[in-house]
C-alpha positions in Angstrom: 0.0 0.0 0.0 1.1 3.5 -0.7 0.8 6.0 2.0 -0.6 9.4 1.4 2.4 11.1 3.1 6.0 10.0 3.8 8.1 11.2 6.7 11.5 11.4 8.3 11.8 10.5 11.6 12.2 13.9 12.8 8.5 14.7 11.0 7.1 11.9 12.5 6.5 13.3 16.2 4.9 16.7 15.0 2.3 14.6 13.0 1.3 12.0 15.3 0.9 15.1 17.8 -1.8 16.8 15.3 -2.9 13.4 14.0 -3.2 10.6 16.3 -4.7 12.5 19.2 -7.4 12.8 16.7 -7.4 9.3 14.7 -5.7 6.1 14.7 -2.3 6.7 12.7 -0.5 3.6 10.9 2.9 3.9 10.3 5.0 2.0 7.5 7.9 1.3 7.2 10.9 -1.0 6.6 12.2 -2.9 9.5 14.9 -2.0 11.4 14.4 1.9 10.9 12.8 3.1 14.6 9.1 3.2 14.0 8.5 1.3 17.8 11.0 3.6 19.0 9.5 6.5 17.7 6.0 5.6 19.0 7.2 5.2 22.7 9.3 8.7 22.0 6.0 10.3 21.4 4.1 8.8 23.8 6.3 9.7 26.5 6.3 13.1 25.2 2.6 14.0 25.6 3.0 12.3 28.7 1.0 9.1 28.6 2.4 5.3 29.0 2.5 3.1 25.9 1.8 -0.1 25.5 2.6 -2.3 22.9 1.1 -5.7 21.4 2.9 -7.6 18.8 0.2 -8.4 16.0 2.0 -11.6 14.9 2.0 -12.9 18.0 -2.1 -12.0 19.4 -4.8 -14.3 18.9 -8.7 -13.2 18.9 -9.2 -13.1 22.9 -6.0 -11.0 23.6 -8.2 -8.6 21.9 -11.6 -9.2 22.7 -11.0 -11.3 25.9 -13.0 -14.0 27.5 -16.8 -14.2 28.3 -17.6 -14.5 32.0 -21.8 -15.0 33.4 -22.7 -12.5 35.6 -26.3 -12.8 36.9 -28.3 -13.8 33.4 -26.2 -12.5 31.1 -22.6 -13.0 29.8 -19.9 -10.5 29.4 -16.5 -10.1 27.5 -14.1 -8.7 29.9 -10.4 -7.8 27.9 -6.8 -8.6 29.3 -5.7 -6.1 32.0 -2.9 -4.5 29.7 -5.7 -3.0 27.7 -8.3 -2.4 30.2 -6.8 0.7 31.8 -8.2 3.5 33.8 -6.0 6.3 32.7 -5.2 7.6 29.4 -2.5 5.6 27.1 -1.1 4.8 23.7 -1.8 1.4 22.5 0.4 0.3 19.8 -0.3 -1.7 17.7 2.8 -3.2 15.8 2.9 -5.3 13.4 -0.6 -5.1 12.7 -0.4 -6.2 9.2 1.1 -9.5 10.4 -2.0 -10.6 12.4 -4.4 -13.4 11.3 -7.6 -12.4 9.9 -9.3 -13.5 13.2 -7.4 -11.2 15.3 -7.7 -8.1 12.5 -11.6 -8.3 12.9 -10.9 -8.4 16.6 -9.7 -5.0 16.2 -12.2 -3.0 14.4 -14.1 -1.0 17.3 -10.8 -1.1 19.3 -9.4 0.9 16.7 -12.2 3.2 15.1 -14.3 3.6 18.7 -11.8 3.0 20.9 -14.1 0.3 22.7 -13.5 -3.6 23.5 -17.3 -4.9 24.5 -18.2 -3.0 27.2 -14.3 -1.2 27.6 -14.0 2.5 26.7 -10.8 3.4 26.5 -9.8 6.1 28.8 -10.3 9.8 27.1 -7.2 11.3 26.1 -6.2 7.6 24.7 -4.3 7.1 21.6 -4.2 4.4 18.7 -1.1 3.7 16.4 -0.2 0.7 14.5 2.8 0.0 12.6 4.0 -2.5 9.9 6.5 -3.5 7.3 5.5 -3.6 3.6 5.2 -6.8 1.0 8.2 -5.3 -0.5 10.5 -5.5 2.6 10.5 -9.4 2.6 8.7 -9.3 5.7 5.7 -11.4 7.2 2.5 -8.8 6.0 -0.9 -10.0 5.0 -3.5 -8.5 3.7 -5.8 -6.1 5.5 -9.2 -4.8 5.0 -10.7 -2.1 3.2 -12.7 -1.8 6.5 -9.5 -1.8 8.8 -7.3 0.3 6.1 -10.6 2.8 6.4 -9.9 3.5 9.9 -6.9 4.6 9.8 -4.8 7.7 8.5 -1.6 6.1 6.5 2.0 7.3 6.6 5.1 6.3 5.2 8.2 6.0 7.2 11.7 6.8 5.5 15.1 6.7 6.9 16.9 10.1 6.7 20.6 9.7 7.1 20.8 13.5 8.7 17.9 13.0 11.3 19.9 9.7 12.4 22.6 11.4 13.2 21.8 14.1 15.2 19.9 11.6 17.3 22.9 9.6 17.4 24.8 12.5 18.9 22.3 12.8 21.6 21.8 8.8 22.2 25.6 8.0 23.1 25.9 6.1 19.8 29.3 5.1 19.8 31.7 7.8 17.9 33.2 4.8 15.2 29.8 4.5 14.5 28.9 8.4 14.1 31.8 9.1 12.2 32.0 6.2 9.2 27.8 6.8 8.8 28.9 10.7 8.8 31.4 9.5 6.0 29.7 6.7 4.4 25.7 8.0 4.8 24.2 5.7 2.4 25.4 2.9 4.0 22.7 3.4 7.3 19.8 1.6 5.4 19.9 -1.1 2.7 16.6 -2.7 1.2 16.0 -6.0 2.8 17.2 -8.5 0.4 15.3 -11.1 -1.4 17.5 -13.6 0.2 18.0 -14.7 4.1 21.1 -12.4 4.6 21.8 -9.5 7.1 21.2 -6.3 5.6 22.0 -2.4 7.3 19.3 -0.5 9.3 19.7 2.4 11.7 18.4 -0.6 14.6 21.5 -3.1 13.0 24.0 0.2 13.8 22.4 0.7 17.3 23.3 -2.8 17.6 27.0 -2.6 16.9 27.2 0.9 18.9 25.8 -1.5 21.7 28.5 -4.3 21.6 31.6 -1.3 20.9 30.4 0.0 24.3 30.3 -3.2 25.9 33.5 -4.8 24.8 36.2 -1.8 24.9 38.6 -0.8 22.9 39.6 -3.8 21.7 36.6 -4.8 19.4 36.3 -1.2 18.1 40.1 -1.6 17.1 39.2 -4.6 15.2 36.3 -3.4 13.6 38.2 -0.4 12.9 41.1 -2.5 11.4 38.1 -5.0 9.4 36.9 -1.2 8.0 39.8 0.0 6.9 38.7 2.9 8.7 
């Protein structure tokens, strides 16, 4: 699917704060380039928790929950993690991965912010994320009726907004410095074939392990680089 708009990761903030407190937003995106990241960024920005579910890993009644009898009548009561008294954002990622089953599950969570009898607390927000077919990912179809609910945006990687977050993240310097000198090198297309390929989330990764292990692995890597 092609979003109406595509951002930077530096855009994305300002639009989900004039957006999503209005409607559910779904991000895409390729993996690997921050868009869970981003979502708990904003979230803790306007001050709210968030909480995340992992679409490829729900089934129906993490949604919907389970029916209990009270006096003559039955009643669905959702998990805890969703049934919150104060205001949240609930993200939804990898909501393109989920089974049909759980998708339909999702509708009035998503476009009324209700689960049965659950309102969401006012002040609540929706976002959803997912990869696209083209990123070699596990996506399936959704919905016009779930597409419908949602406002769409693209996610792209912008080499310059990466790095001044790295400068304010601690991302290790060797890192900085050969993404400074080699920019196109921060984000590859997933390949067609099961190989490691370079996101912003793989660099994080080796910024990680430099700081853990010392000197001695960033000499190496340096030396490997022939940096």
């Amino acid at each position: 699917m092609k979003a109406a708009f595509t951002l930077t990761q530096k855009q994305l903030s300002p639009f989900l704060l004039g957006a999503a407190l209005k409607r559910p937003v779904f991000i895409w995106g390729a993996p690997g380039i921050g868009k869970s990241a981003l979502v708990e960024q904003f979230a803790a920005s306007v001050g709210i928790p968030c909480v995340s579910l992992l679409g490829s890993q729900l089934a129906p009644e993490d949604i919907a929950g389970v029916p209990q009898i009270q006096g003559d009548v039955s009643r669905f009561f959702p998990p805890a993690m969703i049934a919150r008294k104060k205001p949240y954002c609930l993200f939804l990622d990898e909501l393109n991965a989920c089974k049909t089953e759980v998708q339909k599950s999702m509708y009035s969570l998503i476009h009324e912010h209700r689960v049965g009898d659950y309102l969401m607390p006012k002040g609540s927000i929706v976002i959803a994320a997912g990869n696209r077919e083209q990123d070699s990912a596990i996506v399936k179809p959704m919905s016009s009726a779930l597409i419908n609910r949602m406002i769409h945006v693209t996610l792209t990687v912008s080499t310059k907004d990466w790095l001044e977050w790295a400068h304010e993240s601690a991302i290790h310097p060797v890192v900085v410095e050969y993404i400074s000198l080699r920019p196109s090198q921060l984000w590859s297309p997933p390949p067609k074939s099961q190989e490691p390929f370079s996101t912003p989330r793989s660099w994080h990764m080796l910024s990680d392990a430099l700081h853990e292990f010392g000197e001695k692995i960033t000499a190496d890597f340096l030396q490997m680089l022939a940096f």
